[in-house]
Each structure stands twice: as structure tokens, then as C-alpha cells.
C-alpha positions in Angstrom: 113.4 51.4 62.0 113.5 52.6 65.6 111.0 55.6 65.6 110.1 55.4 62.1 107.4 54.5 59.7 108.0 53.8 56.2 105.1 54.5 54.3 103.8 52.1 51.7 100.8 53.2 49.8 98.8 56.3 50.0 95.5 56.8 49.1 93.5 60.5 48.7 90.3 61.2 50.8 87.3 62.9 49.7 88.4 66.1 51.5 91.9 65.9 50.0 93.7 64.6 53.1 96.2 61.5 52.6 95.4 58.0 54.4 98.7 56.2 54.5 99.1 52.3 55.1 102.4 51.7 57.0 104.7 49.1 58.0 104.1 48.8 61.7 106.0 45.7 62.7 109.0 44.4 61.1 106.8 40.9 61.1 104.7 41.9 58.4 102.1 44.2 59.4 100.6 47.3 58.3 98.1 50.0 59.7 96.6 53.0 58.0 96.5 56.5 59.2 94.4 59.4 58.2 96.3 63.1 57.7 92.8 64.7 57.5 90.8 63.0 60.7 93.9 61.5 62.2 91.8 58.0 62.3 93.7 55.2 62.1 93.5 51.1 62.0 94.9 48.4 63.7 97.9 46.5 62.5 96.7 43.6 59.9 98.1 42.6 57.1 99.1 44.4 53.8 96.3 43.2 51.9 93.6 44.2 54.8 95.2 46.9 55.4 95.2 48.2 52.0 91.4 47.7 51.6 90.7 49.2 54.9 92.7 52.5 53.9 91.3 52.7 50.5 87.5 52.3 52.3 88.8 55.2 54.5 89.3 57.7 51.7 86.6 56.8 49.5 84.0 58.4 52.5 86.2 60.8 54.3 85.8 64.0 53.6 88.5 65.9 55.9 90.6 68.4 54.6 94.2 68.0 55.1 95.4 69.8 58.5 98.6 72.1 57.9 
């Protein structure tokens, strides 16, 4: 995957903006990343990660940048 992030799951924010959980490691581990406020988690796993995204969107109100 040398440069590359496959994305997993997506989730919508508030604002409109995608947060995206990603693999990060071929090992198993995800992070999330914010298209609207470009926050972003550490790597955990899926499950964590997912929950952590999702709690990301559901109070971000950033609209998506272009």
C-alpha cells in the first residue's frame, strides 16, 4: 500500500464534511481523519476507531473544504 490509504468507512459531520476511518498499518489498525477540520485520531483498532470517528461527526460542524 506504499503511499496509500484505503478507506474503510465513512461517516458525515454536522457541517457536511466526511470523517474517514483508514487502514493505517497492514497489522490491523485504523485512524480516522476529518475532510472538514482535518482532525484526526491515532491508530487503534477497527472497532475504536469506528466509535471515535462516528463521535467526531456527530459534533463537528465543519463544512467540507474544496
Amino acid at each position: 500500500m506504499a503511499g496509500t490509504k484505503k478507506v474503510v468507512t465513512k461517516f458525515a459531520t454536522q457541517g457536511g464534511a466526511i470523517v474517514s476511518v483508514v487502514e493505517a498499518r497492514e497489522n490491523g489498525w485504523f485512524e480516522w481523519e476529518c475532510s472538514g477540520c482535518s482532525e484526526s485520531g491515532l491508530p487503534r483498532v477497527r472497532r475504536f476507531t469506528n466509535d471515535d470517528a462516528q463521535s467526531h461527526a456527530d459534533v463537528c460542524r465543519a463544512l467540507p473544504l474544496d
